[in-house]
C-alpha positions in Angstrom: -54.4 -0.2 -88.2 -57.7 -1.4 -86.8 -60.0 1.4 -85.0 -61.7 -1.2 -82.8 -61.7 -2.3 -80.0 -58.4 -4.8 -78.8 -58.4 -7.4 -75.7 -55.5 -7.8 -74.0 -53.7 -9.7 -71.4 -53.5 -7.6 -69.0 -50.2 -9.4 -67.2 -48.3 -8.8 -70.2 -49.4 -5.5 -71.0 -47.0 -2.5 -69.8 -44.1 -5.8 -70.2 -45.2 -5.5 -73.8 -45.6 -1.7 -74.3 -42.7 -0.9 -72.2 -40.0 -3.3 -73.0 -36.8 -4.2 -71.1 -33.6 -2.5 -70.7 -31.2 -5.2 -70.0 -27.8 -3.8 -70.6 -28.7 -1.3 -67.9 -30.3 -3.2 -65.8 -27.4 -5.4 -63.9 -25.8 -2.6 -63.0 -27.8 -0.1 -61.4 -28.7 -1.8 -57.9 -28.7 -0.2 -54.3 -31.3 2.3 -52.5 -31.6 5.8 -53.6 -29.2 8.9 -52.9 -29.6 11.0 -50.0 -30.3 14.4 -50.8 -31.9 17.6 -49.5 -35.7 17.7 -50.5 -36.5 19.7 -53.7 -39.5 21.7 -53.7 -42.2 19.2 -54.8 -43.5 20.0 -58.0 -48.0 20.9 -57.4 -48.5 17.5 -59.0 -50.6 14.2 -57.8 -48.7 10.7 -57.2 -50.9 8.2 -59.8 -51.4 4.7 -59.3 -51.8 3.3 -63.0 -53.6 0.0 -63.8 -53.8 -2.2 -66.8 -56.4 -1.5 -69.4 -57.6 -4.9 -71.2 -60.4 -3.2 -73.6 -59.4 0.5 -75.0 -59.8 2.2 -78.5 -57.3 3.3 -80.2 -56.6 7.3 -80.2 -57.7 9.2 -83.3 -56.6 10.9 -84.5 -53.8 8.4 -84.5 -50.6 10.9 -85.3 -49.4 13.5 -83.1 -46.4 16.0 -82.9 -44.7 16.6 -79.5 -42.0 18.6 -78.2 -40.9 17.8 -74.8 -37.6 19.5 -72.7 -35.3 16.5 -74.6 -36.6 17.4 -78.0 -35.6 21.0 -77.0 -32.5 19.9 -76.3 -31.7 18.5 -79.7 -34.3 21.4 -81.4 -36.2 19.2 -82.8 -40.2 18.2 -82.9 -41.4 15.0 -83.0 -44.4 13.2 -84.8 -45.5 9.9 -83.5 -48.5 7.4 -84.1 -50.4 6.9 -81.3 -51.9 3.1 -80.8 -54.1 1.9 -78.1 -54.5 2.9 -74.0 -52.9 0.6 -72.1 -52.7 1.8 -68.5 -55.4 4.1 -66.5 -54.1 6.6 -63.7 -56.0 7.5 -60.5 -54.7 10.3 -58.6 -53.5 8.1 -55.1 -52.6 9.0 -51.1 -49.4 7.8 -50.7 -48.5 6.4 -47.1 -44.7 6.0 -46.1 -45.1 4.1 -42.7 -43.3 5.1 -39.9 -40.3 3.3 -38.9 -40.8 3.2 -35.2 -44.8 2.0 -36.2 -46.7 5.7 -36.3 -48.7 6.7 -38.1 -46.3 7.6 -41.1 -46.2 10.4 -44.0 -49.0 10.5 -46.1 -49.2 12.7 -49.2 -53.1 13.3 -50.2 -54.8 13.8 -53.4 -54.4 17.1 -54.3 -57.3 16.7 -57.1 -59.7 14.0 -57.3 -60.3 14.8 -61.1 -57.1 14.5 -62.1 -56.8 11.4 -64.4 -54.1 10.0 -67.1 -54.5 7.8 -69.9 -51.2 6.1 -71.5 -51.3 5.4 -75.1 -48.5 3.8 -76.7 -46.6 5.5 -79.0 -44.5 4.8 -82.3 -42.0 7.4 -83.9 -42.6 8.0 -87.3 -39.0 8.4 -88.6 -36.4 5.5 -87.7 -33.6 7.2 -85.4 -30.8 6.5 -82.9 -32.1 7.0 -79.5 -30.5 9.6 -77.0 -29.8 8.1 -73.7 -30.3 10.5 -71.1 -28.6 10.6 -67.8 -31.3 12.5 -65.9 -31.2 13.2 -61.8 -34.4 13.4 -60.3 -35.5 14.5 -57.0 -38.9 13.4 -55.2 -40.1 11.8 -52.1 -37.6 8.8 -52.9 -34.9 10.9 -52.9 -32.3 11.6 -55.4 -31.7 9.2 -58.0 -30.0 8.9 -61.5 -32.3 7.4 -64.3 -31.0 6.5 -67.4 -33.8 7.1 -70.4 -33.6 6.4 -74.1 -36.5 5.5 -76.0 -40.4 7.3 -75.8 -43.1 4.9 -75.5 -46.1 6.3 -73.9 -48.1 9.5 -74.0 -49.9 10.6 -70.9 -53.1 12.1 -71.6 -54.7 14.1 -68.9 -58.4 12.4 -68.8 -61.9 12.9 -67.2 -63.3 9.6 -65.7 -66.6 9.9 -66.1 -68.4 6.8 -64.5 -66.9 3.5 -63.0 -69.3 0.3 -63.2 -71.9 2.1 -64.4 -72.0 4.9 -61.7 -71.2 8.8 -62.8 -68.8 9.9 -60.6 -69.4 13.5 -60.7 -65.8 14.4 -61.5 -64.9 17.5 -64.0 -62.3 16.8 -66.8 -58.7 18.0 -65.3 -57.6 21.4 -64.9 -53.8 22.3 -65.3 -52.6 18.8 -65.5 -50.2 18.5 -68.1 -50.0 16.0 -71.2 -46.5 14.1 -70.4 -44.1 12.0 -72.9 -42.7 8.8 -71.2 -39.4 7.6 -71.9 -37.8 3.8 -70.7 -36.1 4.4 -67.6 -33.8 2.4 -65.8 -32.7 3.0 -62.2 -31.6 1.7 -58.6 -33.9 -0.8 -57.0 -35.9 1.0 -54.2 -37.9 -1.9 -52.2 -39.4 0.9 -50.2 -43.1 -0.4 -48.3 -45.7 2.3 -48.5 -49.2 2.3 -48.7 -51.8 3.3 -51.6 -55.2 4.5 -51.5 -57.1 5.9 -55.1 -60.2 5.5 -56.4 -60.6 1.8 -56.8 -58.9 0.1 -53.6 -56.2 0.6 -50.8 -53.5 -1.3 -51.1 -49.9 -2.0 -49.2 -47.1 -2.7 -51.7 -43.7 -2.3 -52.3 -42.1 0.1 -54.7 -39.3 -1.3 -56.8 -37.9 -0.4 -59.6 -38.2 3.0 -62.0 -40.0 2.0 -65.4 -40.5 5.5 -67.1 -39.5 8.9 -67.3 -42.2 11.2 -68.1 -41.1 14.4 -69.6 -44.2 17.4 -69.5 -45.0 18.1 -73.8 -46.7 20.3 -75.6 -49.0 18.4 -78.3 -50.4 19.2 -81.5 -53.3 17.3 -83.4 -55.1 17.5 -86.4 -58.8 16.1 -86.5 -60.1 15.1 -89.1 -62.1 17.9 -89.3 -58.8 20.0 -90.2 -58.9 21.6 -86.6 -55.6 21.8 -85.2 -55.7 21.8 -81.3 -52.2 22.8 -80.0 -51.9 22.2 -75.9 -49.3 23.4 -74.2 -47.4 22.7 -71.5 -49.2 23.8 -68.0 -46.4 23.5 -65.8 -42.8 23.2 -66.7 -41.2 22.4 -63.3 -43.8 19.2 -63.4 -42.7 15.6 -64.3 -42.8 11.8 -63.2 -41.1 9.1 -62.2 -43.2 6.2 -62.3 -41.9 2.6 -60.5 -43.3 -0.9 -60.6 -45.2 -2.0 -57.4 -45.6 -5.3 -56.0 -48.2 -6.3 -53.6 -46.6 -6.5 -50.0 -47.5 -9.9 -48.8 -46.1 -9.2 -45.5 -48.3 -6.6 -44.8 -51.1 -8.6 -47.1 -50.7 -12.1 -46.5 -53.3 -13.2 -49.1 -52.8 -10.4 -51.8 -56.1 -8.7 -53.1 -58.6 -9.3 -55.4 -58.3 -8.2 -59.1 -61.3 -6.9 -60.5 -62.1 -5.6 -63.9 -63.7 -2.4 -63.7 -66.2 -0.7 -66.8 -64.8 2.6 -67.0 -66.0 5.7 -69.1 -63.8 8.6 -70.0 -63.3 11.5 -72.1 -59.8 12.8 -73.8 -58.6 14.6 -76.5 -58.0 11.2 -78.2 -62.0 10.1 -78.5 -63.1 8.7 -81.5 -66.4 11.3 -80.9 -65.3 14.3 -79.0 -66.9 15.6 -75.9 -68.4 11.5 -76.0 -67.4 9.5 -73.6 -65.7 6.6 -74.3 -65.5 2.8 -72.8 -62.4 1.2 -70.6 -61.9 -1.9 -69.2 -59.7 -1.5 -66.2 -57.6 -4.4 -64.2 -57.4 -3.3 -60.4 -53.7 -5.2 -60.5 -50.4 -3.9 -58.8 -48.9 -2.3 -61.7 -47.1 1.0 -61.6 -46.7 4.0 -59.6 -46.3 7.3 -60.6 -44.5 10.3 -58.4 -43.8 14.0 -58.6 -40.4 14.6 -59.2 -38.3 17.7 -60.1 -35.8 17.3 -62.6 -32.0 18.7 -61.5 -29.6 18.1 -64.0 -29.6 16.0 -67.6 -26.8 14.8 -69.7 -27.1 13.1 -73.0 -25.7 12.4 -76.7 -27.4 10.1 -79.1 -26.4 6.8 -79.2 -24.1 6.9 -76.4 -24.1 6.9 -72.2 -23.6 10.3 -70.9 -22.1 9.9 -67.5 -21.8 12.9 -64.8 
């Protein structure tokens, strides 16, 4: 594969990485379950945006073993392709119904960053389909998971347009492996505010399920660098999000935003790296504690 640089449309982007789930999708409609609030795992919400200019990671393979692989004691070694989407750590407003002031989580850390990177699995296999029951500020839903896609890479943003912003690379922030998820529709209003913008929109639907993993990589060098999980409890549920034009008649402005970082995946490590960010509505990412999973390969566990 090419070690360049790759454009991208950046509409098409997580559509293209991500993929559809249709034979789950018509049935799984309806608000989320009520249930008594789980202890939140110590973890920031992320609002991710589409890159349109990224390297690819290199090294480009990596072994992971996530809570699923576990599961069917196995380890897994996948290539790993280009970023795709950029995570700020975000305040999440839930606004009141009666028109207070509503419930806002904060940024617990501002340096907390993720990169997703696509990923490909080395060895053809028949996909597990997990029946997985979350808990998080949503409440309690059932997702349905089958394939990995995407590797969360905890990052250090070290300028935006040019400017340093003074932020240390992430402490304690787990790498996470991202499954396709399917779920029921939320349409829940809230209200965003990172790095980049604020932003009312409207949480819909879940579109991954990101498991925390333990990964290994060899540089070329020969150096193996084994990082493993920081917190076990921690994972997320990340939704699309659609601009509320109700509370934003005219929608924002998308800008594309220079962005350096530094990752385990640098072509030069400790050197930063260039991004090309879109500020679009594309996908939030939420805390979520994980209660109870069933799952066979190639099949539909139900509870």
């Amino acid at each position: 594969m090419q070690l360049g640089s790759r454009s991208t449309s950046y509409l098409a982007n997580f559509a293209s990485i991500i993929g559809p789930m249709a034979v789950l999708g018509a049935v799984l409609v309806g608000p989320a379950i009520a249930a008594p609030p789980s202890p939140a795992p110590d973890l920031d919400h992320f609002r991710c945006y589409s890159i349109t200019v990224g390297h690819p990671a290199l090294p480009p393979f990596a072994t992971l073993e996530d809570q699923f692989d576990e599961r069917l004691d196995k380890v897994e070694q996948v290539f790993v392709g280009f970023p795709f989407g950029f995570c700020n750590p975000v305040a999440k407003t839930i606004p009141s119904p009666g028109g207070g002031p509503g419930q806002t989580t904060e940024i617990r850390d501002l340096s907390a960053h993720l990169i997703l990177y696509e990923i490909h699995e080395t060895t053809p296999q028949r996909h597990v389909t997990w029946n997985v029951t979350v808990d998080n500020q949503f409440g309690r839903q059932t997702l349905f998971a089958t394939k990995p896609v995407a590797l969360g890479v905890p990052t250090q943003k070290v300028s935006v347009d040019g400017d340093a912003t003074g932020l240390e690379p992430p402490e304690g922030l787990n790498h996470f492996k991202c499954y396709r998820a399917k779920g029921r529709t939320l349409n829940v209003p809230v209200t965003l505010e990172d790095q980049f913008e604020p932003a009312p929109v409207i949480v819909v639907d879940p579109l991954l399920f990101c498991n925390p993993v333990e990964k290994t990589v060899t540089r070329t060098t020969g150096v193996t660098i084994v990082t493993p999980i920081a917190d076990a409890e921690a994972h997320l549920t990340c939704y699309n999000i659609d601009i509320d034009f109700s509370r934003a008649p005219f929608g924002g402005f998308t800008q594309i935003k220079p962005v350096e970082t530094v990752n385990q995946f640098n072509h030069i490590p400790g050197a930063v790296e260039p991004l090309q960010v879109v500020t679009d509505e594309r996908v939030l990412c939420v805390p979520s504690t994980k209660s109870r999973v069933l799952g066979t390969p190639g099949s539909l566990q139900t509870p």
